[in-house]
C-alpha positions in Angstrom: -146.0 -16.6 126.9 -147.8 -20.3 128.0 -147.4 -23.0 125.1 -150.8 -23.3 123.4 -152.3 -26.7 124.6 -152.4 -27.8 120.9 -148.5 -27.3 120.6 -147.4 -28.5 124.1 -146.8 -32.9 124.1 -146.3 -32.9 120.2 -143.5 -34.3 118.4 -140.6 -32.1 117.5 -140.1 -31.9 113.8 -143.4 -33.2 112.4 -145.0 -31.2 109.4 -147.5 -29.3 109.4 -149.4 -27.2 106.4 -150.4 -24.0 107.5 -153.1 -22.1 106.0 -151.7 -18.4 105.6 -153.9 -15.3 104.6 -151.0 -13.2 105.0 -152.8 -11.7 108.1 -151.9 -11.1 111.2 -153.2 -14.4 113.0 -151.9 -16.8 110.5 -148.1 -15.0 110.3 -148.5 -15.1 113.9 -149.4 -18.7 113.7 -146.6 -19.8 111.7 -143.8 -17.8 114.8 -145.5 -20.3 116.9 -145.8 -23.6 115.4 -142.3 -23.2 114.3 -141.0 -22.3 117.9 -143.1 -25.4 118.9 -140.4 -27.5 116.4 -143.4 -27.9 113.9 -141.9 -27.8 109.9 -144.2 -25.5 108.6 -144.8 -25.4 105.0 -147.6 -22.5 104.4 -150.0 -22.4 101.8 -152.5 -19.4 100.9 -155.1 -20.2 98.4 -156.3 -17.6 96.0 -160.5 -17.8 96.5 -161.1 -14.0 95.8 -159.3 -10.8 95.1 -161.2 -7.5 95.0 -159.7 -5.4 92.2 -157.4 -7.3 91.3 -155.5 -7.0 94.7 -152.9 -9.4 95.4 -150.5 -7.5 97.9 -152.0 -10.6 100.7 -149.9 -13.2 98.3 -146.7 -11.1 98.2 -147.2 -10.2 102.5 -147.1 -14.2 103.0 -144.2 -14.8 101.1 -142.3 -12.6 102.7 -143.4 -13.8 106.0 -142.6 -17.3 104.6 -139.3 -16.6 103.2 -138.3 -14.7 106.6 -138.8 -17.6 108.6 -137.4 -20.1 105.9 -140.8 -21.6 105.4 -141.7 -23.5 102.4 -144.8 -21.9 100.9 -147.4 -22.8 98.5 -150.2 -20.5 96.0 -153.3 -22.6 95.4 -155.3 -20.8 93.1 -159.0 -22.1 94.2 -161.2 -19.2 92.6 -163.1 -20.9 90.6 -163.9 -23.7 93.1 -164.6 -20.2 95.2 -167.1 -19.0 92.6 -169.0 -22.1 92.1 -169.2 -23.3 95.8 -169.5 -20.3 97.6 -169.9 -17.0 95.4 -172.7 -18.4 93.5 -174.7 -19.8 96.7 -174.6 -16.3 98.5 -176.4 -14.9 95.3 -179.1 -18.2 95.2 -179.7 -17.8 98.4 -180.4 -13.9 98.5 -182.7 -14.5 95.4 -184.3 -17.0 97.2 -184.9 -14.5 100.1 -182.8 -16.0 102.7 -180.0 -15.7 104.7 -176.3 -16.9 103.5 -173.9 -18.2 105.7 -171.2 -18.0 103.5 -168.0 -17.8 106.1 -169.6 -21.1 107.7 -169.8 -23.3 104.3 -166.5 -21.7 103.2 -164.8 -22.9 106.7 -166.7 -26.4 106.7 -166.9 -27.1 102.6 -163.9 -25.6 101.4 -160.9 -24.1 103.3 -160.5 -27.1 106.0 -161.2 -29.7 103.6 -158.6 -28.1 100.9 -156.4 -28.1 103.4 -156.8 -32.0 104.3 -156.8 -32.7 100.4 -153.2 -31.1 100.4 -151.9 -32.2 103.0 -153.0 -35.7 101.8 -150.9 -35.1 98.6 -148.0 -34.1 100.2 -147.6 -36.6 103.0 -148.3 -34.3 105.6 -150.1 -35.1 108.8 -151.0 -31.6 110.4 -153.2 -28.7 109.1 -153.3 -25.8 111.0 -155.0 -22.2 110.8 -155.2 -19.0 112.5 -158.7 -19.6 114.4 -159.2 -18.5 117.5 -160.7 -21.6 119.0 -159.6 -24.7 120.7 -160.4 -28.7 120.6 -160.8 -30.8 122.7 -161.4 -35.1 123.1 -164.8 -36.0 124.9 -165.7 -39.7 125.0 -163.6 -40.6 122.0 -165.1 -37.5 119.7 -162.7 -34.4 119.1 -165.1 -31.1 119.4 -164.2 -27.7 118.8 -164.7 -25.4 121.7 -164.4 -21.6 122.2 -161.5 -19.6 121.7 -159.8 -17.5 124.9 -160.7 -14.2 123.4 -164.3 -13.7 123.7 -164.7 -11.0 120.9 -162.8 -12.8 118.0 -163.6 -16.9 118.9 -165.0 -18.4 115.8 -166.5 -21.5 117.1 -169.6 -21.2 115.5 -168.4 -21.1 111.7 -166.6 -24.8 113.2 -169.7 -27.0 113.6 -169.6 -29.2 110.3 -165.7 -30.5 110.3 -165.9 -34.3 110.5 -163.5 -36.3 112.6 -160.6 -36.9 110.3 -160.0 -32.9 109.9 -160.5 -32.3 113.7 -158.2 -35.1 115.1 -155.5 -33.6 112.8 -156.2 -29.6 113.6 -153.6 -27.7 115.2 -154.5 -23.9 116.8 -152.1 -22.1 118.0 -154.2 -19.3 118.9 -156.9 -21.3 120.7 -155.6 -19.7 124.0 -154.4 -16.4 123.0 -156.3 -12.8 122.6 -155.8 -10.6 119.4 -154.0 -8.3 121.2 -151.4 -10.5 122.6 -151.2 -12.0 118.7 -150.4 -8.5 117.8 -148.0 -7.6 120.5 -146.0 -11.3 119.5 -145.8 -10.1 115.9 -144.6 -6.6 116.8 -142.0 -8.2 119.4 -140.6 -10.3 116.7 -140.1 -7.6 114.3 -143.6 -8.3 112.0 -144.3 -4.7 111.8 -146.9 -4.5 108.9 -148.7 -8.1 110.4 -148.7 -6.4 114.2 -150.4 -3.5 112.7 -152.9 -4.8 109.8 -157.1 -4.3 110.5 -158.4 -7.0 110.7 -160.8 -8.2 108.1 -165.0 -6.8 108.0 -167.8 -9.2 107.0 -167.7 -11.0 104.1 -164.4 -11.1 101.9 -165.7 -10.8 98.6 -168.4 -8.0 99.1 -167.1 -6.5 102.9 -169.6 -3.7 103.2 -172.4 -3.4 100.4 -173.9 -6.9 99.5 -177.0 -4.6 97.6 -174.4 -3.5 95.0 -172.7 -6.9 94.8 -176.5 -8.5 94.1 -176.7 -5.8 91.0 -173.1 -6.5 89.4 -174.2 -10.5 89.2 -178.0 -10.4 88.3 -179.8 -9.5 85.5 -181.2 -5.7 86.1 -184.8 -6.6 85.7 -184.0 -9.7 88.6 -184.2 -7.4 91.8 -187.3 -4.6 90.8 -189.3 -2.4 93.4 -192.2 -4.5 95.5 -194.4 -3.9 98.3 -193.8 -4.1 101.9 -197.1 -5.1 103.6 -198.1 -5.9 106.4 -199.0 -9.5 107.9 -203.0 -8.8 106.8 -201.1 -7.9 103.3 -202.1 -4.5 103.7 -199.6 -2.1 101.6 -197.6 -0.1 103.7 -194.7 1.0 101.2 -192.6 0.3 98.5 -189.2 -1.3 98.5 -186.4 -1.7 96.6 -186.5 -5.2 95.8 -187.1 -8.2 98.0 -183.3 -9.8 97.9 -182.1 -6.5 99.7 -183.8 -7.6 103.1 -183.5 -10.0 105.3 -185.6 -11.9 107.9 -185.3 -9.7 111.3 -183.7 -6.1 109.2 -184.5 -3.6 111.3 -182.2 -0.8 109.4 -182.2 0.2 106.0 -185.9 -0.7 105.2 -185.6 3.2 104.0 -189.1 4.2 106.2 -190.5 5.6 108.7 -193.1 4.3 111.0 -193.0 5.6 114.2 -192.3 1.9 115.8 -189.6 -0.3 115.3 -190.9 -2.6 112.5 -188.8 -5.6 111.2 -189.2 -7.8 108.1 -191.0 -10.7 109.1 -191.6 -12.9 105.5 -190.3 -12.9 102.6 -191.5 -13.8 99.4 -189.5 -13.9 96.2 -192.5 -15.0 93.7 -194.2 -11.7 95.2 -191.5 -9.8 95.4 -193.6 -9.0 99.0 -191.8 -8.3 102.8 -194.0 -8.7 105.4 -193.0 -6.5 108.3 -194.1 -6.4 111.8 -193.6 -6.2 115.3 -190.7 -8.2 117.3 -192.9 -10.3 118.7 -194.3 -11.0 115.5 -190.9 -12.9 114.6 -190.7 -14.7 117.8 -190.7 -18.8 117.4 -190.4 -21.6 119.9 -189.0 -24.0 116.7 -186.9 -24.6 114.1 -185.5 -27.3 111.7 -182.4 -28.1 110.5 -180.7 -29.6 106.9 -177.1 -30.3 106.1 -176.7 -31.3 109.9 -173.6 -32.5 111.5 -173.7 -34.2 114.7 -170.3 -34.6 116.7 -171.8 -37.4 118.8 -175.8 -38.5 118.6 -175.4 -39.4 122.3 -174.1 -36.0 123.6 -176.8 -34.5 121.7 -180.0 -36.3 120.4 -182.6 -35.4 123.5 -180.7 -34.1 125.9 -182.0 -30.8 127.7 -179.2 -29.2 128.4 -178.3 -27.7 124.7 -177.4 -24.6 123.3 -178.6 -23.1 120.2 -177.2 -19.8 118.4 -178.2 -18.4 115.0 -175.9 -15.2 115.0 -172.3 -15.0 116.1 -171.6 -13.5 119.3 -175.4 -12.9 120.2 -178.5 -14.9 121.6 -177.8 -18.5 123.2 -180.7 -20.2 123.5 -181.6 -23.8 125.7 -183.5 -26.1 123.2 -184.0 -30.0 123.0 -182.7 -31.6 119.7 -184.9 -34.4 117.7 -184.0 -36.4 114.9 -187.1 -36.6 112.6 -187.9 -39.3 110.0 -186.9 -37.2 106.9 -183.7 -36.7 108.2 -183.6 -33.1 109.6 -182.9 -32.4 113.2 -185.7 -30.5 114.8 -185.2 -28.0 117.5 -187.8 -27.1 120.1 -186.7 -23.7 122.0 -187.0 -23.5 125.5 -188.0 -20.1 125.1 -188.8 -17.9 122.5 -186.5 -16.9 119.9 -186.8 -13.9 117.3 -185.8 -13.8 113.3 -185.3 -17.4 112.6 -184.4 -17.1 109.3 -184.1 -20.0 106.8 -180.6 -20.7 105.2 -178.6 -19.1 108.3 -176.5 -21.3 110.7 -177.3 -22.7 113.4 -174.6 -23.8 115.7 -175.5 -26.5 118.8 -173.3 -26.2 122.4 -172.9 -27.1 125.6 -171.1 -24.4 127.8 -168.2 -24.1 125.3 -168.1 -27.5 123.4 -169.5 -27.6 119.6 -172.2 -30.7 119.6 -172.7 -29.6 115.5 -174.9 -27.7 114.1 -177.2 -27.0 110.7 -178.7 -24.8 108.3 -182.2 -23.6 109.2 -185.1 -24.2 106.5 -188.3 -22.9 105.7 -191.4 -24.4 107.5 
C-alpha cells in the first residue's frame, strides 16, 4: 500500500485526535495513522443514538483498546439537538431544503474536534473522509478524494484555515474497497464487513415520520398542489413533505413528469410544473466561505454543485453589497432550492461554498 500524502514527511510520534465512529473508515484510519508513527488518541462523540443504540461506542473501544489507543466519549447530544436536529425541522417547516451533513461537518464535528484537541495539547485532528488537501498560494483547500463514489468534498466547503492546516486524511488516496480489504487483512473482521451508513443519521430513511414525532399534529395538514396559474390540481399531504425539484412520492398521477416547483408554507400550497419550469440561470448565497477572494471573486472558470455526486455547473461568482455572493450560471440549472448547499470548485479544489436563499 502507497503512504497517504498526508502521512508521508510528518514527524514520528506527534499526537494526533482521531475522530472514531466506530466504522469502518475511521478504525481503518486509526491502523494507518498509527503505522505512520502518529500517537493516536480517538475520540467518538455521542450526537445521536436511534433507539437507544450504543453498540458504535462499545465497537470503538475495542478497536481502541486493540491497538493500545487512548480513547475518549464526548457526549455532544444536546449541542446535536440544538444545532443541528432542530435546524433540519425549521428548515422543512420553512419549506426548504436542509443540508444537515454539511453544517454538522463545518459547525460541529471539525470544530469539536479543534476545541479538544486545543484542551489537550494536541496539534493534529484527523477523520475518516475520503478527501484530500492541498496548499495553493499560501491557502490550504480541500480537494477530492481518490474514490469517486464515496469523496465527500462537498460537505468540506466552510472549514476555515486553522482546522485545514492541521487536518490529517488518511484515506484521501484510498478507495472503500481497499479500506475494507486493510481492515479484513489486519484481522478487523466486524469493521471490514460493516454497511456503510444511508442518508441522514438521525432519521436514515423516512424524514416524513421524523417531521410528525417533533411537530405539533395540526403543524403539517393536507394542502393543495396547484399549478403555476394556481389552478388546483390535487391535494397533498402537507407542504413540509416536499421538496423543491421532488419528482417521486408526490402520490399522483399525471401522465407527465411534474416536479414541485414553489413552495409555500403560509399556503400550505406546491406549485408543480414542468423541468423547465425549474430551470434558473442564478442564484445567491448566505453563510459563505471563501478559501481565497482572489481564486474566486470573478473568475470564469468556476464550478458550482448543489447535490452531491450530480450536476457541475460553470458560473461567475460576485460579491454583492449586502454581503451574499451571487452566482450567475453559465447555463441553466434545474431545482435551485433555497437552504441546500452549494459547494464552489475548480477541477478538484474546494474555492468555498454557501447556502442558497430565497429570491
Amino acid at each position: 500500500m502507497k503512504n497517504s500524502s498526508y502521512l508521508c514527511g510528518m514527524e514520528a510520534k506527534k499526537r494526533v485526535l482521531l475522530g472514531m465512529s466506530g466504522g469502518t473508515d475511521s478504525s481503518v484510519a486509526a491502523l494507518l495513522l498509527q503505522d505512520a508513527g502518529y500517537e493516536v488518541v480517538g475520540i467518538t462523540f455521542r450526537f445521536y443514538e436511534k433507539d437507544g443504540c450504543t453498540e458504535y461506542l462499545d465497537d470503538a473501544q475495542e478497536l481502541c483498546h486493540s491497538l493500545g489507543i487512548q480513547h475518549i466519549i464526548s457526549d455532544q447530544r444536546e449541542l446535536f439537538k440544538s444545532t443541528i436536529i432542530d435546524y433540519f425541522v425549521d428548515e422543512y417547516m420553512s419549506g426548504h431544503t436542509p443540508v444537515p451533513c454539511t453544517l454538522c461537518n463545518n459547525y460541529l464535528k471539525w470544530p469539536l474536534l479543534r476545541q479538544t484537541a486545543d484542551k489537550m495539547g494536541i496539534r493534529y485532528i484527523a477523520t475518516g473522509h475520503y478527501v484530500q488537501k492541498r496548499k495553493i498560494d499560501d491557502f490550504w483547500h480541500i480537494i477530492d478524494g481518490a474514490d469517486e463514489d464515496k469523496n465527500q468534498s462537498f460537505f468540506l466547503w466552510g472549514l476555515p484555515q486553522d482546522i485545514l492546516e492541521r487536518m490529517i486524511l488518511p484515506l484521501g488516496d484510498l478507495t472503500k474497497q481497499r479500506v475494507r480489504e486493510i481492515a479484513e487483512k489486519r484481522g478487523f473482521l466486524k469493521a471490514a464487513h460493516k454497511k456503510d451508513s444511508l442518508g441522514v443519521c438521525f432519521c436514515p430513511m423516512d424524514y416524513r415520520t421524523f417531521l410528525r414525532d417533533k411537530v405539533p399534529a395540526e403543524a403539517i395538514q393536507r394542502g393543495r398542489f396547484v399549478d403555476a396559474e394556481g389552478n388546483f390540481i390535487a391535494w397533498h399531504e402537507g407542504y413540509p413533505f416536499y421538496t423543491i425539484g421532488q419528482r417521486r412520492g408526490l402520490g399522483i398521477d399525471l401522465n407527465k413528469a411534474t416536479f414541485v416547483k414553489e413552495i409555500s408554507p403560509s399556503e400550505n400550497r406546491v406549485v408543480l410544473g414542468d423541468l423547465k419550469s425549474l430551470e434558473r440561470t442564478e442564484m445567491r448565497l448566505k453563510d459563505w466561505n471563501i478559501i481565497n477572494p482572489a481564486q474566486l471573486i470573478g473568475q470564469d472558470d468556476v464550478i458550482v454543485k448543489i447535490r452531491y455526486r450530480k450536476q457541475a455547473n460553470r458560473c461567475k461568482v460576485t460579491l454583492l453589497p449586502d454581503n451574499t455572493l451571487h452566482i450567475q450560471l453559465h447555463k441553466p440549472l434545474a431545482a435551485i432550492a433555497p437552504g441546500q448547499a452549494a459547494a464552489l470548485y475548480r477541477d478538484d479544489v474546494v474555492l468555498g461554498g454557501g447556502i442558497i436563499i430565497e429570491e
